[in-house]
SERO-4910 file (N, C-alpha, C, O; in steps of 0.05 Angstrom, whole numbers):
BEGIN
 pado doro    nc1    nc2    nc3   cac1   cac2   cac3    cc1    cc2    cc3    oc1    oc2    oc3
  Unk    A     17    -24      0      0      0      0     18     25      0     33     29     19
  Unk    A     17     40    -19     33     61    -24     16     81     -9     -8     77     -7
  Unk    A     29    109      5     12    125     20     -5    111     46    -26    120     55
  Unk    A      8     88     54     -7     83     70      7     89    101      7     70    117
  Unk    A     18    110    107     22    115    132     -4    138    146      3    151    166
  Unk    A    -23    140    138    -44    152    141    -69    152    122    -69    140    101
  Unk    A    -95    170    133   -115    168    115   -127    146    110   -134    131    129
  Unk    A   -135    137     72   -143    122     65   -129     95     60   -142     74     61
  Unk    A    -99     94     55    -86     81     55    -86     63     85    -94     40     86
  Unk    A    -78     74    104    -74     67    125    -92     42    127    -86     18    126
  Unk    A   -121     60    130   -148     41    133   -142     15    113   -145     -7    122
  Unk    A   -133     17     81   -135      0     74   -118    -17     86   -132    -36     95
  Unk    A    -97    -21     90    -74    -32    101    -88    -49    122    -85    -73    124
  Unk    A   -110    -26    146   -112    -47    164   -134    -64    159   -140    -81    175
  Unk    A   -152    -59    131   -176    -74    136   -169   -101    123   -185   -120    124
  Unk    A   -135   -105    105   -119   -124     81   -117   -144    117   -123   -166    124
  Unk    A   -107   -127    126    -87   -144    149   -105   -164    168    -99   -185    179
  Unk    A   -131   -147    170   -152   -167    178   -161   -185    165   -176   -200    176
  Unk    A   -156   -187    146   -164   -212    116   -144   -222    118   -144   -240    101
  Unk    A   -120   -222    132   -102   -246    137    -82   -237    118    -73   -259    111
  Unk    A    -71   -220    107    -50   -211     98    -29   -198    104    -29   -183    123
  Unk    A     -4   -201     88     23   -199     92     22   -163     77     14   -158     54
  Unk    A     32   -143     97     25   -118     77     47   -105     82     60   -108    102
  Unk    A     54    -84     58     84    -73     62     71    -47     58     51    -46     44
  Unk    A     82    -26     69     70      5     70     87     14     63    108     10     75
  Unk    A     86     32     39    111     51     35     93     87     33     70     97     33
  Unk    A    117     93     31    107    128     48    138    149     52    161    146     42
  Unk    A    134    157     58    155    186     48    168    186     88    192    189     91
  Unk    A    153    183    111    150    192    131    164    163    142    154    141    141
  Unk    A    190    171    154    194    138    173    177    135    203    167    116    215
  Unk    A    179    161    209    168    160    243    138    162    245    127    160    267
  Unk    A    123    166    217     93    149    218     89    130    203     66    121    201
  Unk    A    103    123    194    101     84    188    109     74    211     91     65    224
  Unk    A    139     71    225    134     58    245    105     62    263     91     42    264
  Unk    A     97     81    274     68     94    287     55     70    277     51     50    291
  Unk    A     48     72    246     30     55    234     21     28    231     -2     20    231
  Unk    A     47     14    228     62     -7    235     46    -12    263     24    -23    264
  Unk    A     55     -7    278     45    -13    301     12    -15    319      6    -28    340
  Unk    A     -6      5    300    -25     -1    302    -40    -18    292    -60    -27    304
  Unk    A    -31    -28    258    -39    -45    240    -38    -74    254    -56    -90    256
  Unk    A    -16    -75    263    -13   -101    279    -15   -114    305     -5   -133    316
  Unk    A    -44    -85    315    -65   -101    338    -82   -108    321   -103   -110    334
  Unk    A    -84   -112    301   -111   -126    290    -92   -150    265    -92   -149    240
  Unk    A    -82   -163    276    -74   -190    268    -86   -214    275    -92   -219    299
  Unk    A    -91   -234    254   -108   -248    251    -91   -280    255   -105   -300    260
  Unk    A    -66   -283    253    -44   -308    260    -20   -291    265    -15   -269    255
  Unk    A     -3   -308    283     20   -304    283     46   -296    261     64   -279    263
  Unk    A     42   -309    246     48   -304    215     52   -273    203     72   -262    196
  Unk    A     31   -264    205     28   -240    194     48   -216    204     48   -209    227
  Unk    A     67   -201    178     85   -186    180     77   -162    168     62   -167    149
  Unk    A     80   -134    171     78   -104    170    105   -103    162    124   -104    178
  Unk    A    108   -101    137    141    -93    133    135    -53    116    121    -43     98
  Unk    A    159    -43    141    148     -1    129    179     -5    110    199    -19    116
  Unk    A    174      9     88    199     20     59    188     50     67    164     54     63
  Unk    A    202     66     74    206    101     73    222    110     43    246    110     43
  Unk    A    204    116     18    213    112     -3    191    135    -13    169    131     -4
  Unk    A    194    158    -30    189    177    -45    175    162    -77    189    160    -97
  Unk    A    156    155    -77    144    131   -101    142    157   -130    132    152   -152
  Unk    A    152    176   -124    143    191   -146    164    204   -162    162    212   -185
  Unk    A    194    206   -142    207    211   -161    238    193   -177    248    198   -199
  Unk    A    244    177   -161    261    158   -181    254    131   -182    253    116   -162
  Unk    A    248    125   -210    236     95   -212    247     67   -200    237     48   -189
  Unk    A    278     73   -209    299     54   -203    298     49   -167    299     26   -157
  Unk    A    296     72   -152    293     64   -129    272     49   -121    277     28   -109
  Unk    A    240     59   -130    221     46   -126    219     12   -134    210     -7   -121
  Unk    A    229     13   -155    230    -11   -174    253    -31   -145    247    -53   -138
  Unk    A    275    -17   -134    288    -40   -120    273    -47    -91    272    -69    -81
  Unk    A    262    -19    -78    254    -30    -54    231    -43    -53    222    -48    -31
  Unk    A    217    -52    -75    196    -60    -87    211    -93    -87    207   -107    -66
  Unk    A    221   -100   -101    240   -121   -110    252   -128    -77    248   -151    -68
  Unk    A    261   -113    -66    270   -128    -44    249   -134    -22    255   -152     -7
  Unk    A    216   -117    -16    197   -127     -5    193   -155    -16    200   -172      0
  Unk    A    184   -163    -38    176   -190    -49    199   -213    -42    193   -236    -35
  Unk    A    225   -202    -46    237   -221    -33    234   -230     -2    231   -253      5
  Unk    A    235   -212     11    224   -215     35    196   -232     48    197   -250     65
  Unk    A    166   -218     30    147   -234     33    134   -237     12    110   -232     12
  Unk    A    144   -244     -7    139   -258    -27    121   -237    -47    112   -216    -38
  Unk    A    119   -244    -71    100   -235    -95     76   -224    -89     56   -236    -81
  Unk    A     79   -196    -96     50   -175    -92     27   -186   -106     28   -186   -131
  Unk    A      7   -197    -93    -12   -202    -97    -30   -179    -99    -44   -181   -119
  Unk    A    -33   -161    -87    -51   -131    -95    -37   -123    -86    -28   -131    -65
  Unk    A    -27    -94   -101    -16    -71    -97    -43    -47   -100    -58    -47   -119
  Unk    A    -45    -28    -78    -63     -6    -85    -40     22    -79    -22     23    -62
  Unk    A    -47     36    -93    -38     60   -112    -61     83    -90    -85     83    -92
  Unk    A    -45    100    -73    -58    108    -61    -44    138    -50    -55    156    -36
  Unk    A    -13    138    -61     -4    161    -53    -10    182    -65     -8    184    -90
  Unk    A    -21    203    -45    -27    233    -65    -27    256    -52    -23    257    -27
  Unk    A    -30    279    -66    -34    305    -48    -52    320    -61    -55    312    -84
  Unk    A    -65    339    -55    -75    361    -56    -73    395    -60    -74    407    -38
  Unk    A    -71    410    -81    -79    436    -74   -104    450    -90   -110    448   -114
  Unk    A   -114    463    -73   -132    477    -77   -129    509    -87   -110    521    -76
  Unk    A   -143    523   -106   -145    548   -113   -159    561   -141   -171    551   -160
  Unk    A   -153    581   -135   -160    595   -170   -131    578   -189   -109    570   -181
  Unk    A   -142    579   -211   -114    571   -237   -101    588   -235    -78    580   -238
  Unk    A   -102    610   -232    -78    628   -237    -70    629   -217    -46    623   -217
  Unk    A    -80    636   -188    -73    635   -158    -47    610   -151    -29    615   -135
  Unk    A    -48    586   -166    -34    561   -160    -14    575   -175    -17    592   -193
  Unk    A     13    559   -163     35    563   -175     44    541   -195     35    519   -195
  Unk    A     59    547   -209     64    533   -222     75    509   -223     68    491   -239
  Unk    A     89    507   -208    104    483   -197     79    467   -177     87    453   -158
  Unk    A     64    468   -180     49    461   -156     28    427   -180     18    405   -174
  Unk    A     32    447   -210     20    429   -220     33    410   -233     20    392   -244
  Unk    A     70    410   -233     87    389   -237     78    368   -214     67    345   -217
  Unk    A     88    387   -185     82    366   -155     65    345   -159     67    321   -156
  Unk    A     39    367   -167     11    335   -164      9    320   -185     -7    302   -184
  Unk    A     23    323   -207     20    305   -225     49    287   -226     50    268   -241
  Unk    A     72    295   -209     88    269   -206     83    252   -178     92    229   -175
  Unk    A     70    265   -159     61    253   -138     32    236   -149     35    212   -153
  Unk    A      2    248   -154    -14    227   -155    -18    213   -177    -33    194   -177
  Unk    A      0    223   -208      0    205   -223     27    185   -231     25    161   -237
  Unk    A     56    200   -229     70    179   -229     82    161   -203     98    142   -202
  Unk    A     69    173   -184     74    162   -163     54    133   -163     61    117   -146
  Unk    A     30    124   -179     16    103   -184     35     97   -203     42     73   -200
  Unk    A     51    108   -227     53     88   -253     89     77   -241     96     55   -249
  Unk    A    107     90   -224    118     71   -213    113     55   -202    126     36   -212
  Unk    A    103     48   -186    103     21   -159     84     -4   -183     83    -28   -180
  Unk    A     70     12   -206     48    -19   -219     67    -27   -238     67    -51   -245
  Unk    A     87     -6   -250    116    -15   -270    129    -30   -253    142    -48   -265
  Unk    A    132    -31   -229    153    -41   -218    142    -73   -210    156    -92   -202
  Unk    A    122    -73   -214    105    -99   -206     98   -116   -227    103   -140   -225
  Unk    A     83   -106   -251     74   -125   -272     82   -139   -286     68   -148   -304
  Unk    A    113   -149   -283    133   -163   -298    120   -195   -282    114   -216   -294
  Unk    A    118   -190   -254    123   -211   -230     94   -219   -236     90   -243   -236
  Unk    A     75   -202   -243     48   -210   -238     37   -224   -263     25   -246   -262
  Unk    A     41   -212   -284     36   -229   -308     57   -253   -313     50   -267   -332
  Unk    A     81   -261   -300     90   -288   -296     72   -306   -278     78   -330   -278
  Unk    A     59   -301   -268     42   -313   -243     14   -320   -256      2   -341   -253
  Unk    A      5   -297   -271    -17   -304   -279    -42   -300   -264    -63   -312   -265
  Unk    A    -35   -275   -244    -50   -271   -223    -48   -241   -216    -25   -233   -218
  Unk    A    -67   -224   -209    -58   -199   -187    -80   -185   -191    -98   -189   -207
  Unk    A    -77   -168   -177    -91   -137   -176    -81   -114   -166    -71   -113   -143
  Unk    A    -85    -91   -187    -68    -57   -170    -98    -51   -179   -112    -58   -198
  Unk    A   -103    -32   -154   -121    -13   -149   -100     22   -152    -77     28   -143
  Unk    A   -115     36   -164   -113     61   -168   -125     75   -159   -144     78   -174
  Unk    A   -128     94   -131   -146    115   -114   -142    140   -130   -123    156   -133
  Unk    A   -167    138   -141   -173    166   -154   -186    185   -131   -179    189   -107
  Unk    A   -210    197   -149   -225    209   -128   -250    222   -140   -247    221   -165
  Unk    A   -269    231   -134   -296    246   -155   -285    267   -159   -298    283   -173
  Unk    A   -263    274   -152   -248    296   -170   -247    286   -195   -256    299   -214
  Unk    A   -236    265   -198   -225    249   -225   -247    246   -248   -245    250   -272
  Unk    A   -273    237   -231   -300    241   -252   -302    262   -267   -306    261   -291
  Unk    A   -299    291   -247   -317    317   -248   -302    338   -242   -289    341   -221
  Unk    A   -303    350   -255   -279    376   -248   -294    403   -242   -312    417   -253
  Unk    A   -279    403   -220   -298    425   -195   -278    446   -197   -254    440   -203
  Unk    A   -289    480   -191   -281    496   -187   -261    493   -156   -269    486   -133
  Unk    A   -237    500   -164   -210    499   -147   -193    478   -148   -175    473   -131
  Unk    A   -198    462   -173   -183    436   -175   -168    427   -197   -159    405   -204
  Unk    A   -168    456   -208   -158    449   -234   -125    443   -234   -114    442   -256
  Unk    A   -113    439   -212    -81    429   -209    -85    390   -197    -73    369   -200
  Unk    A   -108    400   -184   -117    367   -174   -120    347   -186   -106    327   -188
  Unk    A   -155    358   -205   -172    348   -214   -158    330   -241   -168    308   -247
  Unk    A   -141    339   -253   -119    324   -287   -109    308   -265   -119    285   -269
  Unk    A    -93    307   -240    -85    284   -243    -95    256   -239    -88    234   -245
  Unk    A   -111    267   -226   -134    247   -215   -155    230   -243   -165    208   -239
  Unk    A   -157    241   -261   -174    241   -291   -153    216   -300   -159    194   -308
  Unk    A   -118    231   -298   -109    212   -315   -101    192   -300    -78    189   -308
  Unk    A   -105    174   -280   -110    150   -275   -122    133   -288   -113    112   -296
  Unk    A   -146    143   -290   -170    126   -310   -166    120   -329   -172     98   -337
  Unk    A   -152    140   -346   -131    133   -373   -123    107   -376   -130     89   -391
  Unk    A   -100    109   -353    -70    103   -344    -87     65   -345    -79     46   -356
  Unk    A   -118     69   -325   -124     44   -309   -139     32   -343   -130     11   -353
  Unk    A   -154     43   -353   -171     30   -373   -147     13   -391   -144    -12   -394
  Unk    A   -130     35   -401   -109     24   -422    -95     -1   -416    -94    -20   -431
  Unk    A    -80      0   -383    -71    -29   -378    -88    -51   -369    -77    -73   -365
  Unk    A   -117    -50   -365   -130    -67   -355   -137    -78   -389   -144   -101   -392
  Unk    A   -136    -66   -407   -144    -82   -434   -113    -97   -439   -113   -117   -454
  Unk    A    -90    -90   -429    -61   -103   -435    -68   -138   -411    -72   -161   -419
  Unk    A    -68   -129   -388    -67   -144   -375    -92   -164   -373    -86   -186   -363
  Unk    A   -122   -161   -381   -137   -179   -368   -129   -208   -379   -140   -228   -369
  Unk    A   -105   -210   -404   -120   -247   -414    -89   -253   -390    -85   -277   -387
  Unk    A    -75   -240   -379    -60   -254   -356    -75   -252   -335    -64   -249   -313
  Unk    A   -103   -254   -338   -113   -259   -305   -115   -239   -278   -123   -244   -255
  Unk    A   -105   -215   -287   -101   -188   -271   -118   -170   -277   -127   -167   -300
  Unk    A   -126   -154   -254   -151   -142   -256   -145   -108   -245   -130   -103   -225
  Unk    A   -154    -94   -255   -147    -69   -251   -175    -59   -231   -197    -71   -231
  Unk    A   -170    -38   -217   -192    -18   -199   -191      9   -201   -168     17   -195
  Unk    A   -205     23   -207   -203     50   -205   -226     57   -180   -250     50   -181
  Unk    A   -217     67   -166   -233     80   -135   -237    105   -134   -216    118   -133
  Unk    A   -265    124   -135   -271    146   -135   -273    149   -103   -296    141   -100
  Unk    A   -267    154    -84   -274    161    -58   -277    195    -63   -260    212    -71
  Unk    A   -314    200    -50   -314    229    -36   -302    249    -20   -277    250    -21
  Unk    A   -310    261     -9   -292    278      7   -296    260     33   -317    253     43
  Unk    A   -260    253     46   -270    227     57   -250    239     85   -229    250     77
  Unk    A   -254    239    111   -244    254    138   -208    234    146   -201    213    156
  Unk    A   -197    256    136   -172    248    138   -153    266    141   -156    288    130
  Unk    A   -134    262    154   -113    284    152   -113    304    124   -125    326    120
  Unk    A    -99    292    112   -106    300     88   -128    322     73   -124    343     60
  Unk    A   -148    310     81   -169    328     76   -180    350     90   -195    368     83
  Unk    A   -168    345    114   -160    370    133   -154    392    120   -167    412    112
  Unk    A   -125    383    121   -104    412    109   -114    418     88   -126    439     85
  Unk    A   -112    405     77   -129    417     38   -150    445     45   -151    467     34
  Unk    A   -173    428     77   -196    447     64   -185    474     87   -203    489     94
  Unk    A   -164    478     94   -145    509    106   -147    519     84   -168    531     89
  Unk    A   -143    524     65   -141    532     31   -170    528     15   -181    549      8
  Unk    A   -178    513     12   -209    521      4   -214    545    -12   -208    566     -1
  Unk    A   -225    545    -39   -235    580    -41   -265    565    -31   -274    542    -30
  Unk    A   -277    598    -24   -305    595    -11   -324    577    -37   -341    561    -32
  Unk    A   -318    583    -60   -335    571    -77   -330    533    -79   -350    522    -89
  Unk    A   -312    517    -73   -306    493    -72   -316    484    -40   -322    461    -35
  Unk    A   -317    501    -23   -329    491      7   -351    487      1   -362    466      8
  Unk    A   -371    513    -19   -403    506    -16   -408    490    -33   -429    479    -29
  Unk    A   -392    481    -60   -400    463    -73   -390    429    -57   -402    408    -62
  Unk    A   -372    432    -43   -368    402    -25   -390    402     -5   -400    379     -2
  Unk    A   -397    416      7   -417    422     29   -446    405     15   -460    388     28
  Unk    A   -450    410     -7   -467    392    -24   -471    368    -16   -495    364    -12
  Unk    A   -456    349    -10   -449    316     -4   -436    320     24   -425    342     28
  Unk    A   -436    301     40   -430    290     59   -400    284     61   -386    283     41
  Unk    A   -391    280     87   -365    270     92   -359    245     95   -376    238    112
  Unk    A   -343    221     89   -350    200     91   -320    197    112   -301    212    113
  Unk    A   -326    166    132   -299    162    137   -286    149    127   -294    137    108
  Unk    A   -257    147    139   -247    125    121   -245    103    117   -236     93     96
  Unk    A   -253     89    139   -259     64    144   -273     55    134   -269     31    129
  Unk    A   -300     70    121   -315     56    100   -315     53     73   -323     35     59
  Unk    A   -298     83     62   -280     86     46   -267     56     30   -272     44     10
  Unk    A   -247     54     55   -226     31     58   -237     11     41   -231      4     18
  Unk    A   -263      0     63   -271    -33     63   -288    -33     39   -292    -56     29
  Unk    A   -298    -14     27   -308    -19     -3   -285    -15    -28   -293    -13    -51
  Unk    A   -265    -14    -23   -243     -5    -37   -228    -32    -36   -216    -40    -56
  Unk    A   -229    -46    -10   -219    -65     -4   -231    -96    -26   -221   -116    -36
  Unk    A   -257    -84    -22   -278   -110    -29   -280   -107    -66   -290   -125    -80
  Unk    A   -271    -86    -73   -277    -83    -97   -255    -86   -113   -257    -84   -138
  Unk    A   -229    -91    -99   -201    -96   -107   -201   -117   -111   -200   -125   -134
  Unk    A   -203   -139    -85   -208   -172    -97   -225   -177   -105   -225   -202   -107
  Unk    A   -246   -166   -114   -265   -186   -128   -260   -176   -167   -272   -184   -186
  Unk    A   -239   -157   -165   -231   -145   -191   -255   -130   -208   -255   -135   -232
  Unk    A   -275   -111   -199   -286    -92   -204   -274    -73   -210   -261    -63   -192
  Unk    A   -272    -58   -240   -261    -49   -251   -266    -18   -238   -246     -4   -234
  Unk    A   -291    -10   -232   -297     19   -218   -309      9   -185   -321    -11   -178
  Unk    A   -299     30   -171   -308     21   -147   -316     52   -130   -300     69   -123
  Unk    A   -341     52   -127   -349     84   -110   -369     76    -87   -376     53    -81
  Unk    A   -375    100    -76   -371     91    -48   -401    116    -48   -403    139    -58
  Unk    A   -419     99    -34   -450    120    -32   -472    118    -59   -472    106    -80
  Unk    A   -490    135    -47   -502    141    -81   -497    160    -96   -500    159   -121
  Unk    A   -489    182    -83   -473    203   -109   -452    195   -119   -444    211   -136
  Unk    A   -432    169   -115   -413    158   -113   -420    127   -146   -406    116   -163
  Unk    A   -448    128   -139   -451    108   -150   -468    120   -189   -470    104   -208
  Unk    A   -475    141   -189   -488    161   -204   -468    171   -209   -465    151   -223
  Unk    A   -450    183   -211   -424    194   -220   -410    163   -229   -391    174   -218
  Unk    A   -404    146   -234   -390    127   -244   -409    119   -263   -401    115   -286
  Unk    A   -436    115   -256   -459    106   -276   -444    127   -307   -434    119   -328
  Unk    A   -450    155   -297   -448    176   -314   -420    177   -328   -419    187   -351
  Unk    A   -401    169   -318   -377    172   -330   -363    144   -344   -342    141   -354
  Unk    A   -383    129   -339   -378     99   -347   -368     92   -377   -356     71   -385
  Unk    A   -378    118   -393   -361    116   -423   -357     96   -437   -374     84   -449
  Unk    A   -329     89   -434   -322     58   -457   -309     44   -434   -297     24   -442
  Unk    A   -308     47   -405   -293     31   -392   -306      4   -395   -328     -2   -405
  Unk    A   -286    -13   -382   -288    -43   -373   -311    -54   -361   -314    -44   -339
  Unk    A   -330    -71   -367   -338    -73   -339   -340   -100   -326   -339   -116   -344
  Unk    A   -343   -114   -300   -345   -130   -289   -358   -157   -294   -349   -180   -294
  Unk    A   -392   -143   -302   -406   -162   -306   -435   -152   -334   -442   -131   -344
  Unk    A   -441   -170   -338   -467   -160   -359   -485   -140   -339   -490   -116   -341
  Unk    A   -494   -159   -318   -503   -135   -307   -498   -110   -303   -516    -94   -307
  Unk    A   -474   -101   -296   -462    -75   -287   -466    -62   -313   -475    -40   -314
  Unk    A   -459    -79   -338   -463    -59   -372   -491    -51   -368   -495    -27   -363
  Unk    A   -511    -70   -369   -548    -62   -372   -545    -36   -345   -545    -13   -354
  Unk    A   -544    -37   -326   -546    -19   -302   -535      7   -319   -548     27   -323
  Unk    A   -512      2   -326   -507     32   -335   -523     48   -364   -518     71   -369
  Unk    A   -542     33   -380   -549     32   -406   -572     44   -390   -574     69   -391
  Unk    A   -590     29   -374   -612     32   -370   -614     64   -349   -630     83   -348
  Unk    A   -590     58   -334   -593     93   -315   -575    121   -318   -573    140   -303
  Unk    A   -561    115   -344   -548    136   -366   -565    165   -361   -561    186   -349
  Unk    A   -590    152   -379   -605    181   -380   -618    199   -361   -620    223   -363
  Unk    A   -630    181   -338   -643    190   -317   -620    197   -302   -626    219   -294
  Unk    A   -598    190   -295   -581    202   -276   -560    225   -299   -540    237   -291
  Unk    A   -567    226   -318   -553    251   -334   -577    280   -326   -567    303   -327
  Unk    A   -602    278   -321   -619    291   -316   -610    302   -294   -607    326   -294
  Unk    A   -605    288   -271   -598    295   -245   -571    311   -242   -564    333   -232
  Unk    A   -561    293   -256   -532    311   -261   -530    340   -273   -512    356   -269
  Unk    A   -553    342   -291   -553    369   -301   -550    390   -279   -534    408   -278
  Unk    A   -577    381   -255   -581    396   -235   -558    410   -223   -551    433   -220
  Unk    A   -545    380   -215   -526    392   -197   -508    413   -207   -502    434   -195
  Unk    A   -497    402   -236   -481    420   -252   -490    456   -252   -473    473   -252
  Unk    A   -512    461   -251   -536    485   -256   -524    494   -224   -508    512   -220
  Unk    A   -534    478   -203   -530    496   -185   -496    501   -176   -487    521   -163
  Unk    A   -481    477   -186   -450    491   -172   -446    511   -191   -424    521   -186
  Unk    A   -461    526   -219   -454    543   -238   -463    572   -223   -451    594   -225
  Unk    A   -488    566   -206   -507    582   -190   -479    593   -165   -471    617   -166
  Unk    A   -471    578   -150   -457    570   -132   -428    595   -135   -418    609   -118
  Unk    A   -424    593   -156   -399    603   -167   -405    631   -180   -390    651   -177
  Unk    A   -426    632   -193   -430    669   -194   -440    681   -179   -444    705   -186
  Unk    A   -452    670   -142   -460    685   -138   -434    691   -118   -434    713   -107
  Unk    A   -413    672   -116   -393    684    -96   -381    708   -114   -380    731   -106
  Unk    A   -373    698   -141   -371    728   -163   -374    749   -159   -357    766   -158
  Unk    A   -405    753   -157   -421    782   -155   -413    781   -127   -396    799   -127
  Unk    A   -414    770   -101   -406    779    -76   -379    800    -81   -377    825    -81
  Unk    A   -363    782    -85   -336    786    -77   -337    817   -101   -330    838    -92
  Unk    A   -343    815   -125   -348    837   -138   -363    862   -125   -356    885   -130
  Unk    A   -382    858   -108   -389    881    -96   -380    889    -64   -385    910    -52
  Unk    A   -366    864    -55   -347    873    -35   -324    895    -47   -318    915    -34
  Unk    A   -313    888    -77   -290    901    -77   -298    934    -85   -283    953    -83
  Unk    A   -322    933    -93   -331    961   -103   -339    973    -77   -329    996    -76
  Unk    A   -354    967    -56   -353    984    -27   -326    990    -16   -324   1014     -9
  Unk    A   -305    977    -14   -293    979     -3   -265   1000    -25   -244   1008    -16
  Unk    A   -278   1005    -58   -260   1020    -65   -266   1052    -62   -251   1072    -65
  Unk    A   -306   1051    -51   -320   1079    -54   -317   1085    -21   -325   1106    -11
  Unk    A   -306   1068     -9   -299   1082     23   -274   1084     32   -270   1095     55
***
């Protein structure tokens, strides 16, 4: 579990470890992986079961990732699911963000997934077996005002996930892409310090989820190799809607999306109408804040 010394990762880590697995956490932070480490493994299910932490930067040199990757497996053997979970956040106007801010999130939440699944798929298609999960987010669906440094990297996962799950399925490997909402995490903390007012009232819309539940549908939708996996019913209407040419699981899941395309594109209009609503009226505010305050 990459990114898993907190957050969503974390949770996943501990809900793998209660399913009786061997899990390796890598993460940027040594003194909260150990932390992590140590909580993961009051919920051990046999003696057996090992927490091995790699303090390893997954986003910027491959060669490293690629060995401490290579030397976990030696250790406990061949990644059976890898999830793709390291990421960050910033929030703002486009021009407000700096520039460099939109290299950061796009070598952190997107090549920081296409190392650790390069570093893996050699081992997994010898095997004839696996699964990497990719933690996107309904950013990735839908591109919301203040996310335009976020929202691309998160989009191109889905890319990244559709393209190799058509390479990989006749070896038996199954790809996930995970939309999780705005979900109560560190993480999502700091982000919303930064907030413009117009992305608080359009998140304010939907609910907060934790991550624990997050986790265990992320968890459940990894092994059973479900190609999309979301979490709620706005969760589940937003994947309907963006369902495009992706993969899918089962005949059923194709008919479900054929048959509630149009009715949930209706709904979707709505929402779209009012975050449009949402956004000019902070406009005209903030526009007639600046005009009082230039006539006094």
């Amino acid at each position: 579990v990459t990114g898993g010394s907190s957050g969503i990762g974390k949770c996943i880590a501990i809900e793998c470890y209660k399913q009786g697995a061997f899990i390796t956490l890598i993460a940027r932070d040594e003194n909260k992986l150990l932390q992590t480490k140590k909580e993961i493994e009051k919920y051990s299910v046999n003696d057996k079961q090992v927490v091995l932490c790699i303090s390893v930067d997954v986003s910027k040199d491959y060669e490293q990732v690629e060995n401490v990757l290579k030397q976990a497996q030696e250790k406990l053997g061949p990644v059976d699911m890898l999830v793709n979970c390291a990421g960050t956040s910033v929030t703002g106007k486009f021009e407000d963000i700096e520039v460099n801010s939109f290299e950061r999130l796009m070598a952190v939440n997107y090549l920081g997934s296409v190392y650790p699944s390069r570093a893996v798929i050699a081992t997994m298609k010898e095997r004839r077996m696996g699964r990497i999960v990719f933690v996107s987010s309904q950013a990735g669906q839908l591109g919301l005002f203040g996310y335009t440094a976020y929202s691309p990297t998160k989009f191109a996962l889905r890319g990244l996930a559709e393209a190799l799950q058509m390479e990989v399925k006749p070896y038996n490997i199954y790809i996930t892409v995970a939309y999780p909402p705005d979900t109560d995490t560190p993480g999502f903390a700091e982000e919303s310090k930064t907030k413009p007012l117009e992305t608080k009232l359009i998140s304010e819309t939907s609910s907060v989820c934790q991550a624990e539940q997050v986790a265990r549908v992320i968890v459940k939708d990894g092994v059973q190799g479900n190609f999309n996996s979301s979490v709620g019913s706005d969760g589940y209407m937003l994947s309907i809607l963006t369902s495009g040419m992706s993969p899918v699981t089962s005949i059923m899941e194709g008919l479900q999306q054929v048959v509630c395309m149009g009715i949930f594109r209706i709904v979707g209009l709505f929402y779209l109408g009012s975050f449009d609503s949402i956004v000019r009226r902070c406009m005209m505010q903030r526009e007639k804040s600046e005009s009082t305050d230039k006539t006094e």
